[in-house]
VOSELO-419042 format. One record per residue: residue number from 0; residue in three letters; x, y, z of N, C-alpha, C in turn. Coordinates in Angstrom, 1 decimal. Example, Ala and Ser with C-alpha at 12.3 -4.5 7.8 and 13.67 -1.06 7.14 Angstrom:
residues 2
+-----+--------+--------+--------+--------+--------+--------+--------+--------+--------+--------+
! num ! residu !    n_u !    n_v !    n_w !   ca_u !   ca_v !   ca_w !    c_u !    c_v !    c_w !
+-----+--------+--------+--------+--------+--------+--------+--------+--------+--------+--------+
!   0 !    ala !   13.2 !   -5.7 !    7.8 !   12.3 !   -4.5 !    7.8 !   13.2 !   -3.3 !    7.8 !
!   1 !    ser !   12.8 !   -2.2 !    7.1 !   13.7 !   -1.1 !    7.1 !   12.9 !    0.0 !    7.9 !
+-----+--------+--------+--------+--------+--------+--------+--------+--------+--------+--------+
end
This chain:
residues 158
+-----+--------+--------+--------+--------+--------+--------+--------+--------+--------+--------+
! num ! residu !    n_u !    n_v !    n_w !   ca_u !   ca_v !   ca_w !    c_u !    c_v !    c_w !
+-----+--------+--------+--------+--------+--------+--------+--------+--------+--------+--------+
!   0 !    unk !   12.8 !    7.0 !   -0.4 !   14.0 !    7.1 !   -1.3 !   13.5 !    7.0 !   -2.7 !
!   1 !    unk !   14.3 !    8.0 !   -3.7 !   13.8 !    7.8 !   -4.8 !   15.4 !    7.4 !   -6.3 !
!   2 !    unk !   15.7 !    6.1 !   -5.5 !   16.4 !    5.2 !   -6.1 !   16.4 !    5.7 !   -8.1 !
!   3 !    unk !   15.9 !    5.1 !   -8.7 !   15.9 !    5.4 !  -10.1 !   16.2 !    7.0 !  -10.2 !
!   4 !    unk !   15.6 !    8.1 !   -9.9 !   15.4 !    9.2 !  -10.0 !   16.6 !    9.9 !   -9.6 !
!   5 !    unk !   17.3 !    9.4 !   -8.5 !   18.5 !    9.3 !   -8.3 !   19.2 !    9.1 !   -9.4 !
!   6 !    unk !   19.2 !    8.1 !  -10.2 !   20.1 !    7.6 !  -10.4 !   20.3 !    8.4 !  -12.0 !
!   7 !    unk !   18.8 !    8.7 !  -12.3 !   18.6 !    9.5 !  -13.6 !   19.0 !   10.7 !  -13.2 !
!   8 !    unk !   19.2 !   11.2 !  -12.5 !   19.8 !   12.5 !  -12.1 !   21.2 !   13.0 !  -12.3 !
!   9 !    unk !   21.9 !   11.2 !  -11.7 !   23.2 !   11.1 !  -11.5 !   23.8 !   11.1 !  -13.1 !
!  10 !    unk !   23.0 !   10.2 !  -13.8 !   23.3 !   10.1 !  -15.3 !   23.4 !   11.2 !  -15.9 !
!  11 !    unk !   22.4 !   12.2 !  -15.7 !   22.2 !   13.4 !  -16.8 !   23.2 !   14.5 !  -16.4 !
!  12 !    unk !   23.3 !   14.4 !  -14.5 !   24.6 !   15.5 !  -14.4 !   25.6 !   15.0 !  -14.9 !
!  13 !    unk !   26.6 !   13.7 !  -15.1 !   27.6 !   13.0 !  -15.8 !   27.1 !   13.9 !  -17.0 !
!  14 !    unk !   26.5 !   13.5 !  -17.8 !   26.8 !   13.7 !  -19.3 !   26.8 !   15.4 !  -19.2 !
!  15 !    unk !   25.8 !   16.2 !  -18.6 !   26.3 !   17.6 !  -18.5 !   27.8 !   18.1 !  -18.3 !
!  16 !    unk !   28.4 !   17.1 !  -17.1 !   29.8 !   17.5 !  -16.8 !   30.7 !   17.3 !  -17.9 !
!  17 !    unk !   30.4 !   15.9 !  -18.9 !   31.5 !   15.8 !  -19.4 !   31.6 !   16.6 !  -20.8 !
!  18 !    unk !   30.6 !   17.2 !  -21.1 !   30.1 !   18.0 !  -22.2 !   31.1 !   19.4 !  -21.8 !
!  19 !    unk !   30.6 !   19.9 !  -20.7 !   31.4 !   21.0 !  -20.3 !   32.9 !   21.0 !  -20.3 !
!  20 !    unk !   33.2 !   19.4 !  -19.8 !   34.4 !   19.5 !  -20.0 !   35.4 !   19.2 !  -21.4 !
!  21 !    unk !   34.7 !   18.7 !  -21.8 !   35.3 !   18.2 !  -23.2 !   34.9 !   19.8 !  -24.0 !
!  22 !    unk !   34.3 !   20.6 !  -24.4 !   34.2 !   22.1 !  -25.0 !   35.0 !   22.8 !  -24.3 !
!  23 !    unk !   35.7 !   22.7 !  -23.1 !   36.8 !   23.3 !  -22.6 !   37.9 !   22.9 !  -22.5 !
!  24 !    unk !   38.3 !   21.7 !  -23.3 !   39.3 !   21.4 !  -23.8 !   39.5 !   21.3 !  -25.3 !
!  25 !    unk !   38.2 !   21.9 !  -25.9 !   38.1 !   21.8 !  -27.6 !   38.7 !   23.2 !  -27.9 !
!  26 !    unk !   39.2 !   24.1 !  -28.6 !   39.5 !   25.3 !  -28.8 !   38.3 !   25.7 !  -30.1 !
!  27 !    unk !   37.6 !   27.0 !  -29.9 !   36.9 !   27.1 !  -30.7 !   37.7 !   26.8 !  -32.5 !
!  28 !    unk !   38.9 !   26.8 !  -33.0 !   38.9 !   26.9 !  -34.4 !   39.1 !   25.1 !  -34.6 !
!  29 !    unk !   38.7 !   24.5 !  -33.4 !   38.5 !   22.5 !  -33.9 !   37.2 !   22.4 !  -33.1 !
!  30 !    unk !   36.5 !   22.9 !  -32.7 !   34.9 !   23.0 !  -32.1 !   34.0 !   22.4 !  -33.5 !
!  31 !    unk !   34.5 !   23.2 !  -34.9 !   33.5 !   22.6 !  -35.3 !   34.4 !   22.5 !  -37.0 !
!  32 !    unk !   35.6 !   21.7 !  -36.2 !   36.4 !   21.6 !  -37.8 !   35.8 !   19.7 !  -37.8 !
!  33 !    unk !   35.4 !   19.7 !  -39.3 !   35.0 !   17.9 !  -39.5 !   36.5 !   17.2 !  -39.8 !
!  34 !    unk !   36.4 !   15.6 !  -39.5 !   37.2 !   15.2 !  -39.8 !   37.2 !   15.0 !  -41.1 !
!  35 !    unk !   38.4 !   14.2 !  -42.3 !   38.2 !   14.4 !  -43.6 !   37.2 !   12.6 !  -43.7 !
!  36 !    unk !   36.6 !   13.2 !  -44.6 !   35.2 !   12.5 !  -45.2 !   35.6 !   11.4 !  -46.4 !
!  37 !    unk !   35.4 !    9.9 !  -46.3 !   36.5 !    9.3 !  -47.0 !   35.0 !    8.6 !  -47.7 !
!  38 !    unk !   35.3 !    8.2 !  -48.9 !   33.9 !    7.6 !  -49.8 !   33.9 !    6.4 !  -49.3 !
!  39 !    unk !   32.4 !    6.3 !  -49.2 !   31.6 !    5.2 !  -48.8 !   31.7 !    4.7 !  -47.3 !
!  40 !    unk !   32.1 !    6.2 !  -46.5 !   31.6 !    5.9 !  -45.3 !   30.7 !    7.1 !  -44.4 !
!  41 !    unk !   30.4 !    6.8 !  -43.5 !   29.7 !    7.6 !  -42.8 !   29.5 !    8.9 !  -43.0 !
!  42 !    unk !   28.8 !    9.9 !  -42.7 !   28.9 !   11.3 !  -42.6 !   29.5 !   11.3 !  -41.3 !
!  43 !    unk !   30.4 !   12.6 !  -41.4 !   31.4 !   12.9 !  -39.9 !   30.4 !   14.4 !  -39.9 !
!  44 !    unk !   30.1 !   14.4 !  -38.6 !   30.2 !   15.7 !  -37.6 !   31.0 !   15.9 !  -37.0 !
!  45 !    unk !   31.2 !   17.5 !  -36.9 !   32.5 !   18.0 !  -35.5 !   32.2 !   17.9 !  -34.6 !
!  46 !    unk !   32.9 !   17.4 !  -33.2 !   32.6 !   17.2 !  -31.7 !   31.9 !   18.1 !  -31.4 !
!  47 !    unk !   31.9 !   19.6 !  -31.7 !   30.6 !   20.3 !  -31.2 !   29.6 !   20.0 !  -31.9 !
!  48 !    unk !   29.2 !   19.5 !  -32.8 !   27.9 !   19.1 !  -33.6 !   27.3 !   17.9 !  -32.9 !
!  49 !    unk !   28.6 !   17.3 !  -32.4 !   27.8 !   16.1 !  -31.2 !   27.3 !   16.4 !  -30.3 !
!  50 !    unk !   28.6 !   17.2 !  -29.7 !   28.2 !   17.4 !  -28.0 !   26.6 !   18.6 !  -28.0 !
!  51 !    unk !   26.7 !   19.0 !  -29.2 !   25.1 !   19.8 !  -29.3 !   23.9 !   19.2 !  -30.1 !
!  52 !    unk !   24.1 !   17.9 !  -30.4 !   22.9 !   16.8 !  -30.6 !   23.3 !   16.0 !  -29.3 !
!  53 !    unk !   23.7 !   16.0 !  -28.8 !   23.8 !   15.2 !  -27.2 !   22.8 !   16.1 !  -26.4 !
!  54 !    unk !   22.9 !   17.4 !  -26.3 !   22.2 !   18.2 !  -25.7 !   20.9 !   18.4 !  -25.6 !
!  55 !    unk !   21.0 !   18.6 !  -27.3 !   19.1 !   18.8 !  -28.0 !   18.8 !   17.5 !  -27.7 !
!  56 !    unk !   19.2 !   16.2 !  -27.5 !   18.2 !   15.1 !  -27.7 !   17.3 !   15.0 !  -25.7 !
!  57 !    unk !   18.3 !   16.2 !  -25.0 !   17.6 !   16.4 !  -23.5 !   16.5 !   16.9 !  -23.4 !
!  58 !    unk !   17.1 !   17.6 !  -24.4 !   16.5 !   19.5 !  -24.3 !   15.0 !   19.0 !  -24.9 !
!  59 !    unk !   15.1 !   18.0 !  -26.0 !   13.9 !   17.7 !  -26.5 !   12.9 !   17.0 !  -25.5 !
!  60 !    unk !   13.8 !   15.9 !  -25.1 !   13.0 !   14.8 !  -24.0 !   12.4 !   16.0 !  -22.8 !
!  61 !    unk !   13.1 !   16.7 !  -21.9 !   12.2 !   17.4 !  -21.1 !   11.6 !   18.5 !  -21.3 !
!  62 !    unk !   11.6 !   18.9 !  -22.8 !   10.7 !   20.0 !  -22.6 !    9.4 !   19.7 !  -23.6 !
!  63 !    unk !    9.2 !   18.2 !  -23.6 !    8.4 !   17.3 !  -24.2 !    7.5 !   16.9 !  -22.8 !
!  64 !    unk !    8.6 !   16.0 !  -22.3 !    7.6 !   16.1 !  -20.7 !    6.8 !   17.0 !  -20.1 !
!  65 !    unk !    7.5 !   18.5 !  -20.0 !    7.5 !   19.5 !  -18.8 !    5.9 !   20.2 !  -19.8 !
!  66 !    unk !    6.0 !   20.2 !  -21.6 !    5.3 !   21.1 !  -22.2 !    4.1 !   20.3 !  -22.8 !
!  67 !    unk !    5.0 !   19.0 !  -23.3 !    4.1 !   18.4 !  -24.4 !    4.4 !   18.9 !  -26.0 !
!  68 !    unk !    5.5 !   19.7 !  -25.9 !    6.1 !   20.3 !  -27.3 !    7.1 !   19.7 !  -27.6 !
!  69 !    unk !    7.2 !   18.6 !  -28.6 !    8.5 !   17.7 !  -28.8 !    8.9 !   18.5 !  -29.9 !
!  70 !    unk !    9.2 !   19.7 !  -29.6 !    9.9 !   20.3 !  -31.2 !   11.7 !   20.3 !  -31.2 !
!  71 !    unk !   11.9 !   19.6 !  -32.7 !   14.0 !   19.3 !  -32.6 !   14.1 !   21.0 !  -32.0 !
!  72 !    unk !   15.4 !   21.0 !  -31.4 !   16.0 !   21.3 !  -30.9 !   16.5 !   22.3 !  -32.2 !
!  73 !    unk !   16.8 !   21.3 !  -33.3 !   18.0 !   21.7 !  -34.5 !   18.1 !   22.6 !  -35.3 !
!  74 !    unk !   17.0 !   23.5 !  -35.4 !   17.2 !   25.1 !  -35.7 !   18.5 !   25.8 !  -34.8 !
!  75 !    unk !   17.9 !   25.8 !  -33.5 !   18.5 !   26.6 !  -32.9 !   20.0 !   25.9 !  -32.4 !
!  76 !    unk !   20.2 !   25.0 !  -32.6 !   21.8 !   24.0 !  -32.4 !   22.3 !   24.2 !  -33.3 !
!  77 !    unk !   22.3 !   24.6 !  -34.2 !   23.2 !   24.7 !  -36.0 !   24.4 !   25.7 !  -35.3 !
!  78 !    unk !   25.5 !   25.1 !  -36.0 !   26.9 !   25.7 !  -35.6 !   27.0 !   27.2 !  -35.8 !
!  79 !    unk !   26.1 !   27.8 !  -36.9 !   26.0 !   28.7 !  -37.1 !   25.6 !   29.8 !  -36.1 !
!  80 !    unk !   25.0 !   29.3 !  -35.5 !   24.1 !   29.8 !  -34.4 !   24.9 !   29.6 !  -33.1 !
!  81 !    unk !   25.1 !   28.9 !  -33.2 !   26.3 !   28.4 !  -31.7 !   27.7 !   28.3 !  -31.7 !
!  82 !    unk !   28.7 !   29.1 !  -32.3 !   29.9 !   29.5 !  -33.2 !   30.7 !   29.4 !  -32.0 !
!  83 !    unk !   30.8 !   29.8 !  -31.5 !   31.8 !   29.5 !  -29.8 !   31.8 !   28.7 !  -29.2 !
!  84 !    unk !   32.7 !   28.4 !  -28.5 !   32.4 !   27.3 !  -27.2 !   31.6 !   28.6 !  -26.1 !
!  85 !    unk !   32.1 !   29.6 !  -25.9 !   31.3 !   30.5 !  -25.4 !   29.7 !   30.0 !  -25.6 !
!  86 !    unk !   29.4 !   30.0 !  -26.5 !   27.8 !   29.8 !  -27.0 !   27.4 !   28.5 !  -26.6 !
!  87 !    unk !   28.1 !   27.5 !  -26.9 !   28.1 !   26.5 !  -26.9 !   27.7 !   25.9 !  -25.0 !
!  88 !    unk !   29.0 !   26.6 !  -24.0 !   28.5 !   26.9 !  -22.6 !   27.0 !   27.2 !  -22.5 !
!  89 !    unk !   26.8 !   28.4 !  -22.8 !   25.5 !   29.0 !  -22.3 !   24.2 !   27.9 !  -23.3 !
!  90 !    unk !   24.0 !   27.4 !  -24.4 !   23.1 !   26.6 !  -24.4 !   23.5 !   25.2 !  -23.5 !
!  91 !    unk !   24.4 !   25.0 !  -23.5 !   24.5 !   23.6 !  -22.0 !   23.7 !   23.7 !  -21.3 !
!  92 !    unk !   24.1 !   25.1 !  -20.5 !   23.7 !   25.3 !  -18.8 !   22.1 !   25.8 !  -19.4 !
!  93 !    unk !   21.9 !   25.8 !  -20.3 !   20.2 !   26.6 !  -20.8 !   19.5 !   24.7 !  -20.6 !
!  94 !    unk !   20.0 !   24.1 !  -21.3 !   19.3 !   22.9 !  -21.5 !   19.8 !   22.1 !  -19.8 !
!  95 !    unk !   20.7 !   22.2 !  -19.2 !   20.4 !   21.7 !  -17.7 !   19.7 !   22.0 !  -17.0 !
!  96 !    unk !   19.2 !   23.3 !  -16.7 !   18.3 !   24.1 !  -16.5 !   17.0 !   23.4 !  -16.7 !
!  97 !    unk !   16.6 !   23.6 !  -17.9 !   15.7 !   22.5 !  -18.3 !   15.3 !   21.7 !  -18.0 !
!  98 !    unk !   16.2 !   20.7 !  -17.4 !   16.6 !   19.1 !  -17.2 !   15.9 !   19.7 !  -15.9 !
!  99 !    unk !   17.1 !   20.4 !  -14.9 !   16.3 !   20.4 !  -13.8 !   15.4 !   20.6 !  -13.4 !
! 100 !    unk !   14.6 !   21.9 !  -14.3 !   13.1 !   22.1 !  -13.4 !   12.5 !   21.0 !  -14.0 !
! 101 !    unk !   12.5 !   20.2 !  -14.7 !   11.8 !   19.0 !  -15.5 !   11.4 !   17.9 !  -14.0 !
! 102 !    unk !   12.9 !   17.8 !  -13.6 !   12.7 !   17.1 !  -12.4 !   12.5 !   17.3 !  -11.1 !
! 103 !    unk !   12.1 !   18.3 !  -11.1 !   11.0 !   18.9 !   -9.9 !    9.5 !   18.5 !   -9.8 !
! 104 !    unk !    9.2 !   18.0 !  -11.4 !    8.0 !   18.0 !  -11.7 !    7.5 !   16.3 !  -10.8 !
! 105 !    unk !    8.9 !   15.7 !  -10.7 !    8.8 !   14.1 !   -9.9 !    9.0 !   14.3 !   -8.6 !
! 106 !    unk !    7.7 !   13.9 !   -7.7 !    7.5 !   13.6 !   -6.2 !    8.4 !   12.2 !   -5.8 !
! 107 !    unk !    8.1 !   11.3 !   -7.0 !    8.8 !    9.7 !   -6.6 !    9.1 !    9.1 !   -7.8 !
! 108 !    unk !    9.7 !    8.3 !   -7.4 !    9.6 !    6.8 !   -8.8 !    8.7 !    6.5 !   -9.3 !
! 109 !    unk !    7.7 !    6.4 !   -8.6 !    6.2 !    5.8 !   -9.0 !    6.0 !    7.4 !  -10.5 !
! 110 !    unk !    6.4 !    8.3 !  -10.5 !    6.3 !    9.1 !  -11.6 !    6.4 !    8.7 !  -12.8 !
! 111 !    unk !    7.6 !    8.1 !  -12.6 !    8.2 !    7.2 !  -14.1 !    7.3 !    6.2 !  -14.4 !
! 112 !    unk !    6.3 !    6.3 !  -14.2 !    5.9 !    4.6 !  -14.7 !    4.3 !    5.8 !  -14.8 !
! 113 !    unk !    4.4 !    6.9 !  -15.2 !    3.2 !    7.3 !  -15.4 !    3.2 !    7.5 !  -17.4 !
! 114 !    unk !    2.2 !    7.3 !  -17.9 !    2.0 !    7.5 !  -19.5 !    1.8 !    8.7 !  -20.0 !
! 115 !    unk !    2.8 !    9.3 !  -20.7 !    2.5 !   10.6 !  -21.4 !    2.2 !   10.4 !  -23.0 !
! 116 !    unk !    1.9 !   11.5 !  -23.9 !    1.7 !   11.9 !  -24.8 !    3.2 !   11.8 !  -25.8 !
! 117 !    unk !    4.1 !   11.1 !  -26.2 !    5.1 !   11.7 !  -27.0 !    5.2 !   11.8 !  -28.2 !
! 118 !    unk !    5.9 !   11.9 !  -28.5 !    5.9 !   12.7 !  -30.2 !    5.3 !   11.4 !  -31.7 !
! 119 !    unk !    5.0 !   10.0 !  -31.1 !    4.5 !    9.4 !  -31.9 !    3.7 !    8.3 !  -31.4 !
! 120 !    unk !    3.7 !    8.1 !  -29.5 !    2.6 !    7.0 !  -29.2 !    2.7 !    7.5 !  -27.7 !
! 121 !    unk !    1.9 !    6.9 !  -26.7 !    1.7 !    6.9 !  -25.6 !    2.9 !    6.4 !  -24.8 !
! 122 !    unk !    4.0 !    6.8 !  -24.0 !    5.0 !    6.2 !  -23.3 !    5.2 !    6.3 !  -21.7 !
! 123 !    unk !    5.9 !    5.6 !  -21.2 !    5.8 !    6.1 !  -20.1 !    7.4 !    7.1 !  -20.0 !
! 124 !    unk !    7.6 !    7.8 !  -18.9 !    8.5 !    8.7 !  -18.2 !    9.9 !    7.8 !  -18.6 !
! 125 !    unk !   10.0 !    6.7 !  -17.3 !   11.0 !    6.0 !  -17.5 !   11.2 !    5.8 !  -19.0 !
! 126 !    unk !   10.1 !    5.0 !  -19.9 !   11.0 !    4.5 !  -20.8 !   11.9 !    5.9 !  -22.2 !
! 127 !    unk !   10.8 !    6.8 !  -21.8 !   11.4 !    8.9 !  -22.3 !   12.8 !    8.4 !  -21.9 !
! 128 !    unk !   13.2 !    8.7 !  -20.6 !   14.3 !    8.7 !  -19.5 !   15.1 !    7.4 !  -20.2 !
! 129 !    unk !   15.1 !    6.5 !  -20.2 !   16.3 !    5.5 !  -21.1 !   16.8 !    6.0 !  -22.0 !
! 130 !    unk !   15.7 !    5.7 !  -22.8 !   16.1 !    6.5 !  -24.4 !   16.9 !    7.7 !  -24.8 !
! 131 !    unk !   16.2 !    8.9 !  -23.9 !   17.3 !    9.9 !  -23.8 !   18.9 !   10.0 !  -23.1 !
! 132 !    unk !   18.6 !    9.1 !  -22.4 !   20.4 !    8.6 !  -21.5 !   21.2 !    8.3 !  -22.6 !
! 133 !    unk !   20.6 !    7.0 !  -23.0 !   21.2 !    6.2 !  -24.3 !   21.5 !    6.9 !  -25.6 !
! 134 !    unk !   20.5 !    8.2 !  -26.0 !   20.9 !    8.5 !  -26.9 !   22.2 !   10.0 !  -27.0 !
! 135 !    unk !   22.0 !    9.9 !  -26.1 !   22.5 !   11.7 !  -25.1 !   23.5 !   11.2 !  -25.3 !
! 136 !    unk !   24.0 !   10.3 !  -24.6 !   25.3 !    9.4 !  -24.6 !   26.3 !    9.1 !  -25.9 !
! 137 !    unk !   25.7 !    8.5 !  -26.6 !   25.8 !    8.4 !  -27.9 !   26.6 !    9.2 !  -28.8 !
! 138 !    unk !   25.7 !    9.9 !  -29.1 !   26.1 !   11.5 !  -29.4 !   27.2 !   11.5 !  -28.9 !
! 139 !    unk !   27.5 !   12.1 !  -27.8 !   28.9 !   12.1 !  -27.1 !   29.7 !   11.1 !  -27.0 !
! 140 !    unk !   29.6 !   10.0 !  -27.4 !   30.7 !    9.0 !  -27.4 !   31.1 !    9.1 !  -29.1 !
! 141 !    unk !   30.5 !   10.1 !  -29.6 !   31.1 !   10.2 !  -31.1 !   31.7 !   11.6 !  -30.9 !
! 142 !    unk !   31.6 !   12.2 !  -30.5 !   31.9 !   13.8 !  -30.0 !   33.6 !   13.5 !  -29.6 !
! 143 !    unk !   33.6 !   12.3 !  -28.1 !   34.9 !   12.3 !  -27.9 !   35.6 !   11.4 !  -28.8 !
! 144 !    unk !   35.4 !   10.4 !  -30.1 !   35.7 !   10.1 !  -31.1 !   36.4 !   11.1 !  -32.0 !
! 145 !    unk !   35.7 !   11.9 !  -32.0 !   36.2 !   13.1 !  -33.3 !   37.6 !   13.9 !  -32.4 !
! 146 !    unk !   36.9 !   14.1 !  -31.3 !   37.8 !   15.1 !  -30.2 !   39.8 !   14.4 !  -30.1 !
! 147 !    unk !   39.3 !   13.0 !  -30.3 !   40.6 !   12.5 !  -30.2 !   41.3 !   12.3 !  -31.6 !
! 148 !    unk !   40.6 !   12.7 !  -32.7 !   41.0 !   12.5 !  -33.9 !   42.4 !   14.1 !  -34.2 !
! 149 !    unk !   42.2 !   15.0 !  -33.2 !   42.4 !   16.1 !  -33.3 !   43.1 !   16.8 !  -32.2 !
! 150 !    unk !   43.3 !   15.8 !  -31.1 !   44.1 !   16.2 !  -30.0 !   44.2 !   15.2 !  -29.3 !
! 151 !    unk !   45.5 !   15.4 !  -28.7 !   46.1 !   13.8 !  -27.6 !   46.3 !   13.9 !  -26.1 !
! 152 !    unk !   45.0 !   15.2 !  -26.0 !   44.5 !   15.7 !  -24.4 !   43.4 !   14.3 !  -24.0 !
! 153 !    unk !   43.6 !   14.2 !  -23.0 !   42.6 !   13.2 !  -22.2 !   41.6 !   13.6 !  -22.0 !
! 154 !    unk !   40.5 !   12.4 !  -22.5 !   39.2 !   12.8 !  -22.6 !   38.4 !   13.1 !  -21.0 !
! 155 !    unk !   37.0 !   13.5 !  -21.1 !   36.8 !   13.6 !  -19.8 !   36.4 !   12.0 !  -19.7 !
! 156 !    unk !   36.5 !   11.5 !  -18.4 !   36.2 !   10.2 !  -17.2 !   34.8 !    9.9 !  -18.1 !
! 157 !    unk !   34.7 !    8.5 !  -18.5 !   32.4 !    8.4 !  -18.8 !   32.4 !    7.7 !  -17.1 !
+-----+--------+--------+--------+--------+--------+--------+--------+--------+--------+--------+
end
């Protein structure tokens, strides 16, 4: 049984589903409307700006593992470029994709605990795999932030 691998699987289809569901309850003309920007606080992104840095921060982690190319994602994620929820779908299901042949590349658990190359020291799998949950997450817990700033539809289930 491969318990963790499981369980990282279970995490990363969750955040896929809820991405998909939350852009299908966004209508593209609030996909990538910001909220208003009040001095001296944060920069706001629109929920699609999240829910597509949720994505790239996958997209980056396994095609870092699968390649050894940790290049951002963020060219090709710019709103401009991804204008639709239409668009927005098809790079999901492009970066799930990803995710899964990534995890083909693991026989077991014992995988995770092997040392790769990443983009600034030697890591292992697992600790890639946290980081990316945690930050994947993230992202989207500010995505359904904004989402609710702009509609009183029910978020998807975390």
């Amino acid at each position: 049984m491969n318990l963790i691998l499981d369980a990282f699987a279970s995490r990363f289809d969750a955040i896929h589903a809820r991405s998909i569901e939350l852009i299908s309850k966004t209508s593209d003309d609030h996909l990538f409307r910001k909220p208003r920007e009040l001095e001296h606080s944060m920069a706001m992104f629109s929920c699609g700006e999240y829910v597509l840095r949720s994505a790239a921060v996958v997209e980056q982690c396994f095609g870092g593992i699968t390649t050894r190319l940790w290049d951002d994602p963020f060219e090709w994620t710019l709103p401009e470029k991804l204008s639709s929820s239409a668009k927005v779908f098809a790079y999901l299901d492009e970066v799930d994709q990803t995710r899964r042949a990534a995890f083909k590349f693991f026989a077991s658990d014992d995988d995770l605990l092997k040392q790769i190359p990443a983009p600034r020291s030697m890591r292992s799998i697992l600790d890639l795999l946290l980081e990316t949950v945690a930050r994947a997450e993230h992202y989207q817990g500010r995505a359904f932030a904004v989402f609710q700033m702009f509609s009183d539809d029910k978020l998807p289930r975390l």
